[in-house]
N, C-alpha and C positions, 0 to 999 in steps of 0.2 A: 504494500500500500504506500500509496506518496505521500510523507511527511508532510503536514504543514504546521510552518511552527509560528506565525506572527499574524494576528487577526486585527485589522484595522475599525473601529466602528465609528459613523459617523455619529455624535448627539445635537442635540439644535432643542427648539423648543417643541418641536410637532408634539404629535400625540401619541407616532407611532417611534417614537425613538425607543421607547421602553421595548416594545418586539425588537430592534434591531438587536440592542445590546441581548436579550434574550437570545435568542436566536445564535448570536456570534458564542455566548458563552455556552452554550450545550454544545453545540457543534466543536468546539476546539476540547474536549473533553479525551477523549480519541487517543491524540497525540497531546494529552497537557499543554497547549500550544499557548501561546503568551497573548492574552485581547488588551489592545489598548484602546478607552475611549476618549475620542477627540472632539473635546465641543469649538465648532466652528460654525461664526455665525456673521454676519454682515452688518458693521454698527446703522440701525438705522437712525433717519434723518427725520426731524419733522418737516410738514409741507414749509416751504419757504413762501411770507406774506411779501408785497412790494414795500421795500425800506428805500431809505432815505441813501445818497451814495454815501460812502465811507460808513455804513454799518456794518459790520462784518455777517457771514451767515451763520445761522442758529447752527450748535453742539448738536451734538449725534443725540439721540435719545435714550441717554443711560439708565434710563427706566426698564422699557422693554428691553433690553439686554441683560440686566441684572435679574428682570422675570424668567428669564426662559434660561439662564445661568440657574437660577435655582431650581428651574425644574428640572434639568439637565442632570444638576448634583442632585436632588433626589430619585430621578432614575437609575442614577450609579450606585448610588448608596443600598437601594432595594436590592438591585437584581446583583451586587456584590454579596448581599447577605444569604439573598436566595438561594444563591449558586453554590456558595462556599468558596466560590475559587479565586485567585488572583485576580485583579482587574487594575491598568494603569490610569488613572485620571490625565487628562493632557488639557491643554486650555489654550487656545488663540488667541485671547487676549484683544481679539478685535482687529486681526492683521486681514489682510483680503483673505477669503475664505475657501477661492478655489486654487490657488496660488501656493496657502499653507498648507492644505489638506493634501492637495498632490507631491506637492514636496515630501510628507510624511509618509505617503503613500509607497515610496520608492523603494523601502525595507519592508514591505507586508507583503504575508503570501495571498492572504485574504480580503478585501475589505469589504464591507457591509454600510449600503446605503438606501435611499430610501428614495421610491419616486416621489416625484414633486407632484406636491395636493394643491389644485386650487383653490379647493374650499377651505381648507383650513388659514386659518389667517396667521398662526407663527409661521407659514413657509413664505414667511414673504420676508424671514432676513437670512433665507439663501436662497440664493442665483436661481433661476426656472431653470438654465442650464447646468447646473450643480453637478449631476451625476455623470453625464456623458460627456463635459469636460475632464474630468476626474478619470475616469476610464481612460480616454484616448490622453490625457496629461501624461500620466503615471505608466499606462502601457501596463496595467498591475490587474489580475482577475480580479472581477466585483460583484458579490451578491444582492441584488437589487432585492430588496421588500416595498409589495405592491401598499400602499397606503389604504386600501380596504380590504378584509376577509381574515379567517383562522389561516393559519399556517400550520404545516406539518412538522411534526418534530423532528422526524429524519425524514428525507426526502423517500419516498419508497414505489413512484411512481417518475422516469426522468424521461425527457422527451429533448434527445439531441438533433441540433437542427444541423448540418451538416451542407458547406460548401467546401472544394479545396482551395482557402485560403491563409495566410498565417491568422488572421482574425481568429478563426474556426479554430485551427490548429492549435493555439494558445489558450482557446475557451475549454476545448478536451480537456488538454493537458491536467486546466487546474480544476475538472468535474470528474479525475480517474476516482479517485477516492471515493466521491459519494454515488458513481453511475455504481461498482465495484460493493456498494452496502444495497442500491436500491433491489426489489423485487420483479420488479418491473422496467425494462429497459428500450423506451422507440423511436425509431432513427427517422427522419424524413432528411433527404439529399433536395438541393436546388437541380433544375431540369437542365438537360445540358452536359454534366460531365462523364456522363455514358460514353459519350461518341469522341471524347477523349483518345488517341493513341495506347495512352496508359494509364485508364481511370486508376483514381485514390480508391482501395478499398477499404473504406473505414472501418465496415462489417470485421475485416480481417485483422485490421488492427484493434481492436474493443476486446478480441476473442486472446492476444496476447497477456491480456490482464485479467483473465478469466472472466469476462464480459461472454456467456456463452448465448444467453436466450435476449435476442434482440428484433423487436416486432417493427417491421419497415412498412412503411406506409408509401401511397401514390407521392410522386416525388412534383416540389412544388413550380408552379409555372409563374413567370415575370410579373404575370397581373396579379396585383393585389396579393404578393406575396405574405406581407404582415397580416394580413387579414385572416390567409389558410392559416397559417404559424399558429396563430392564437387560437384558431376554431380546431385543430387537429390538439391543440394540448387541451382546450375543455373538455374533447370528445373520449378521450383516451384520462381522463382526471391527474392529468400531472401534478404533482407535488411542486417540478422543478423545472425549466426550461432551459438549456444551454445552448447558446450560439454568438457568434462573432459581434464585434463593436462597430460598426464603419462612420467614418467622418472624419474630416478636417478639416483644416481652416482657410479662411479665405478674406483678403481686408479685413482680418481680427475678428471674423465673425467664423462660427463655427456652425459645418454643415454636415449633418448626416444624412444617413443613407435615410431610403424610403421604408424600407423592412426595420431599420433601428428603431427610427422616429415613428414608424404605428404603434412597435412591441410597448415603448419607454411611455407613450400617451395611453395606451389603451391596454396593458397587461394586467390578470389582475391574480397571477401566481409567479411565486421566488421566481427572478430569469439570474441565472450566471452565463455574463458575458465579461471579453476580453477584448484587448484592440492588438 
């Protein structure tokens, strides 16, 4: 089984940081593997009214920062006691929030983040981009937690999404371990690398890590590719989703693919992906 041994967790003030941290500390149990939680948050601002010239602009709002700081620290504090087990406190301090956390990112084998809610109104002192900066920042596997629903304790139902590409190849890597515990294991491939020279046999390789019973599905076509993804994992009740990250940047703005950006809006079970 592959080690991992450094679990990264995002905290903020949502509602769902308490599952993350959950979640990352049972699962590192395994391999005793080290969780650090890092509350990273974006100092916000109040609205600016029209001032006079030479007034300067209104301080950051160290209200709600200090709010969602303590809610943070009383997440920690629970799910430390819950657990039993080691957990590092880390703290930002208020430095930009996607900039710190992927920096920190660069020494985790895991990290653990959390789609952005719009309804919830603490996610609005991180980034809407927060997560799939962070991924393609860091180049580090991340376990997304969808912002609504129960989640599984161990994944026991995984649904690998499968192109040949390093995306892909990197998101494997870091789901050997749990595809390797699940019970259930089902592959859909993007349409296309059949007629390859020398298709990738993934099948072939899953079966080197004793991955033996792997149920394959119609393999997916260009239209509306996010849309099958997500209907083929409700249909099959995945626990867990693994597939590739795509995007980069462009004029400092940052673009993903069409399959990232339906999964990351519209998922609503654990996805591990990589870039």
């Amino acid at each position: 089984m592959t080690d991992l041994q450094s679990f990264l967790v995002h905290l903020d003030g949502t509602r769902r940081a308490e599952t993350r941290l959950d979640l990352a500390l049972r699962l590192a149990l395994p391999w005793r593997a080290r969780v650090s939680a890092l509350f990273a948050v974006e100092r916000s601002h109040l609205p600016l009214l029209p001032v006079g010239p030479g007034i300067p602009p209104l301080p950051p709002d160290i209200r709600m920062e200090a709010e969602h700081r303590r809610h943070a620290l009383a997440v920690y504090d629970q799910a430390s006691v819950v657990s039993g087990q080691p957990c590092e406190w880390l703290d930002s301090d208020g430095a930009p929030v996607i900039e710190t956390f992927t920096q920190r990112a660069l020494l985790a084998d895991l990290l653990f983040l959390g789609q952005w809610d719009p309804d919830d109104p603490a996610s609005a002192d991180v980034p809407a981009d927060f997560v799939e900066s962070v991924v393609i920042g860091s180049g580090r596997p991340a376990w997304i937690v969808p912002h609504t629903g129960e989640l599984a304790r161990s994944p026991d139902v995984v649904l690998l999404a499968w192109k040949p590409t390093r995306e892909c190849a990197r998101a494997l890597a870091a789901a050997i371990p749990f595809l390797q515990n699940a019970n259930h294991v089902h592959l859909v491939e993007e349409d296309g690398d059949e007629m390859q020279p020398l298709p990738v046999k993934v099948r072939d390789y899953l079966h080197l890590y004793g991955i033996e019973r792997v149920h394959e599905h119609a393999r997916l076509t260009s239209e509306d590719a996010g849309e099958q993804l997500l209907s083929i994992a409700s249909d099959c009740d995945a626990d867990l989703l693994v597939m590739g990250c795509y995007g980069h940047s462009r004029a400092r703005e940052l673009l993903l693919g069409g399959v990232t950006r339906t999964v990351l809006d519209s998922m609503t079970l654990p996805v591990l992906m990589a870039h």
